[in-house]
matplotlib code that plots the C-alpha trace (Angstrom):
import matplotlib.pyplot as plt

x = [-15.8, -17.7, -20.0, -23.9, -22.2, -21.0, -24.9, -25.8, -23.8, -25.0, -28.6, -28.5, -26.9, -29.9, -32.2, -30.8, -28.1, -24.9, -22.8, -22.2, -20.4, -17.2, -17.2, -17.0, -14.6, -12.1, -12.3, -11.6, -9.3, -6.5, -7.6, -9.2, -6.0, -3.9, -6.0, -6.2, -2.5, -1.7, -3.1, -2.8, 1.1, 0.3, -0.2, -2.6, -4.6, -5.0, -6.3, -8.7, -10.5, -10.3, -12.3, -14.7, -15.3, -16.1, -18.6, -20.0, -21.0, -22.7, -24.6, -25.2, -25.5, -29.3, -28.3, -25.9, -28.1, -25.6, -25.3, -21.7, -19.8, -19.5, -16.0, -16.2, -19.0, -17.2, -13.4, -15.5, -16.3, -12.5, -11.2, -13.7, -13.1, -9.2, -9.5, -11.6, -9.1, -6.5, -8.0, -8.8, -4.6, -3.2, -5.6, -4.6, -0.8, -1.3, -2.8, -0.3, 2.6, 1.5, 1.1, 4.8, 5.7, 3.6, 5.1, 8.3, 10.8, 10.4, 12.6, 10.1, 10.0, 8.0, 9.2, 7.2, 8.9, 7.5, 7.5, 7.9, 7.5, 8.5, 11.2, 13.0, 11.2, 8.0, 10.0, 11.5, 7.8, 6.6, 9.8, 9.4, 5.7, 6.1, 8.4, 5.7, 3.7, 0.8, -2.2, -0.2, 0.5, -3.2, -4.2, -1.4, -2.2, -6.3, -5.3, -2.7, -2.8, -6.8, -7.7, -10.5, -11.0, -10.5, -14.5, -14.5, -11.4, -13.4, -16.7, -13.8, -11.7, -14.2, -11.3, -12.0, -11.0, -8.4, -6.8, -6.5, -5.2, -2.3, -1.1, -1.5, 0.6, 2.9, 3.0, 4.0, 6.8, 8.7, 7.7, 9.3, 12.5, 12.7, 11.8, 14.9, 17.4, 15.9, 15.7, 19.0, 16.0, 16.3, 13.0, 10.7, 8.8, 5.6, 5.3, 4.3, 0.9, -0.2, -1.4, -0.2, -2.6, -3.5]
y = [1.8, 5.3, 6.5, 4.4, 1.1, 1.4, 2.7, -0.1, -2.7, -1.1, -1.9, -5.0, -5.2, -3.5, -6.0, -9.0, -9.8, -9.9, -11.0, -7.5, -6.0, -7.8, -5.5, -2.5, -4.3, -4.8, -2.0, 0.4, -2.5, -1.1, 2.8, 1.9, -0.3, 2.6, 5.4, 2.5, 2.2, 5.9, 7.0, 3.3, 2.8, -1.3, -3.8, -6.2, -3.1, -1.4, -5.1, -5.6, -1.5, -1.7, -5.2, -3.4, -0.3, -2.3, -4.5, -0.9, 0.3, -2.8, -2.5, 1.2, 0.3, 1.8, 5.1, 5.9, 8.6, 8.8, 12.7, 11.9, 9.3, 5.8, 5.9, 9.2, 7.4, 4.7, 6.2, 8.8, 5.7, 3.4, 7.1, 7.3, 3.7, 3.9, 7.5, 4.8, 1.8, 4.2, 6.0, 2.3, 1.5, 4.7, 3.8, -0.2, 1.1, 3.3, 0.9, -1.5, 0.8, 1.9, -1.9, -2.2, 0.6, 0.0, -4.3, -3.7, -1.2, 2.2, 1.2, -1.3, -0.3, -2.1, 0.3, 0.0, -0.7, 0.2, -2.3, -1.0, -2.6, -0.6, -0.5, 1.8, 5.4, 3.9, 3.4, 6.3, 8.4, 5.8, 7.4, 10.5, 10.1, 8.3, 11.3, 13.4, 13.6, 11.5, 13.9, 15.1, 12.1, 10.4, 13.9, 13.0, 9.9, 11.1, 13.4, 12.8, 9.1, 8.2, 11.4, 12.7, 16.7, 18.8, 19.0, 15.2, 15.2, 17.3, 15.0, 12.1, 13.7, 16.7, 19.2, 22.4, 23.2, 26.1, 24.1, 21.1, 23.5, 24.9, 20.9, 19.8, 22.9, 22.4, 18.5, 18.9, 21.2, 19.2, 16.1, 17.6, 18.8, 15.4, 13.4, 15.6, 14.2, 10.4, 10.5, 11.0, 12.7, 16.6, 17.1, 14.4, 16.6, 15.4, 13.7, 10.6, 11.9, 13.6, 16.5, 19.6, 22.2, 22.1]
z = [-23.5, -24.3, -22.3, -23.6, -23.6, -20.0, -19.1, -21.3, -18.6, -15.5, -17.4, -17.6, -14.3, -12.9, -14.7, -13.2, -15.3, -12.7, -15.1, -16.7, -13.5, -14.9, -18.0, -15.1, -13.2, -15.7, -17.2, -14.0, -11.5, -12.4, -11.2, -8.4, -6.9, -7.7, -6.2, -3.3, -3.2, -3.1, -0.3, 1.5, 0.5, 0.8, -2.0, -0.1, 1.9, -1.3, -3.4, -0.7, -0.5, -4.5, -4.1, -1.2, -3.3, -6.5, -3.6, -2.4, -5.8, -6.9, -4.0, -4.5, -8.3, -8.2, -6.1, -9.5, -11.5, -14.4, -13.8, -14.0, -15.1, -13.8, -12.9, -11.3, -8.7, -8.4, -7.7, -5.1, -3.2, -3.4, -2.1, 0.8, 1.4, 1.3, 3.8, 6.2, 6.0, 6.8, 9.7, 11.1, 10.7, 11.9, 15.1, 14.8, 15.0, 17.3, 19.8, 19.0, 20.0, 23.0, 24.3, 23.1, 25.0, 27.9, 27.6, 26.5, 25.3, 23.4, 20.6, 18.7, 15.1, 12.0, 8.9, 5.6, 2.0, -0.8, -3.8, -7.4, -10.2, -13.8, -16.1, -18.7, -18.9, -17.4, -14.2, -13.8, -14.2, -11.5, -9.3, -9.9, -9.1, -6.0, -4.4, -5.1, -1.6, -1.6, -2.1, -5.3, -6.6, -6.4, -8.0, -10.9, -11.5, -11.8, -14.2, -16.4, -16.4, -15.7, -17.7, -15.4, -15.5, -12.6, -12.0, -11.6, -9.4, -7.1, -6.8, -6.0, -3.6, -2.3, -2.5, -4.2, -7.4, -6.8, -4.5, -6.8, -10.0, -7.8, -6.5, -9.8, -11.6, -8.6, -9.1, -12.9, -12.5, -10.0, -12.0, -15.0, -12.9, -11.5, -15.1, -17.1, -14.0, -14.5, -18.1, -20.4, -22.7, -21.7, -24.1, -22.5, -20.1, -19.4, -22.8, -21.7, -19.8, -23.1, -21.7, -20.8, -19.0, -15.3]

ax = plt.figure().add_subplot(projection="3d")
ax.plot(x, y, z, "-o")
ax.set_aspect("equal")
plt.show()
């Protein structure tokens, strides 16, 4: 979808025809659950802030001024969204184990797994993404994978530029030192992002 046909749906949004927003939705679900899931570490958490940011920005839809692109807007707010629902469980936890503690003993734990789902070489960029720490990973997956340039990283995640340059050069070589230990390929690299400056 370039660039006038996306304006062209948020158009005909704007002029009562709802129906459009799907064409948005399906074409940036899959983003916004992962930049979701990145910084929330849960499938059903990230689902529902992925479902609430797509909510927010059809609300919003008449606050977008097109200055930037749609996906941009609308990954600025699932990241704001995700920071929120994450502030509001580090809280809920925290409340929650102090009642355990206060009720019963000290040694109540409730560990998180993390489910993958990949296979072949596909899995093994997923692991080495996923020891990356979080920050750097979202910041990966933004830029290699969802293509987004560093000045639109910024207006998403408000950090500045410099700072995201040196996590994403930083990223990319332990991904590559980790990808040539997963993959029998010594040459793959960082092939499979198809891009290769920071």
């Amino acid at each position: 979808m370039d660039n006038q046909e996306e304006l062209d749906h948020i158009r005909k949004v704007l002029n009562g025809e709802h129906s459009a927003y799907a064409f948005l939705v399906d074409r940036y679900k899959g983003m916004a659950y992962s930049i979701a899931l990145k910084i929330l570490e849960n499938q059903e958490d990230a689902q529902d802030v992925a479902q609430e940011g797509f909510i927010k920005a059809y609300q919003q839809l008449r606050q977008f001024e097109g200055k930037s692109k749609f996906s941009t807007w609308l990954y600025t707010i699932v990241y704001r969204t995700a920071l929120a629902k994450a502030k509001e469980a580090r809280v809920r936890t925290f409340s929650i184990t102090q009642q355990f503690k206060e009720t019963f003993a000290d040694d109540y734990a409730a560990p998180q797994l993390a489910l993958m789902q990949a296979d072949d070489e596909q899995r093994s960029v997923n692991l080495a993404v996923n020891k990356l720490p979080k920050t750097d990973a979202l910041l990966v997956i933004l830029y290699y994978i969802d293509d987004n340039s560093i000045t639109e990283i910024h207006k998403i995640t408000g950090m500045s530029v410099p700072n995201i340059k040196i996590r994403l050069f930083r990223a990319r070589k332990k991904l590559e030192r980790e990808l040539r230990f997963l993959l029998d390929d010594n040459n793959t690299g960082l092939k499979t992002y198809g891009k290769q400056g920071s």
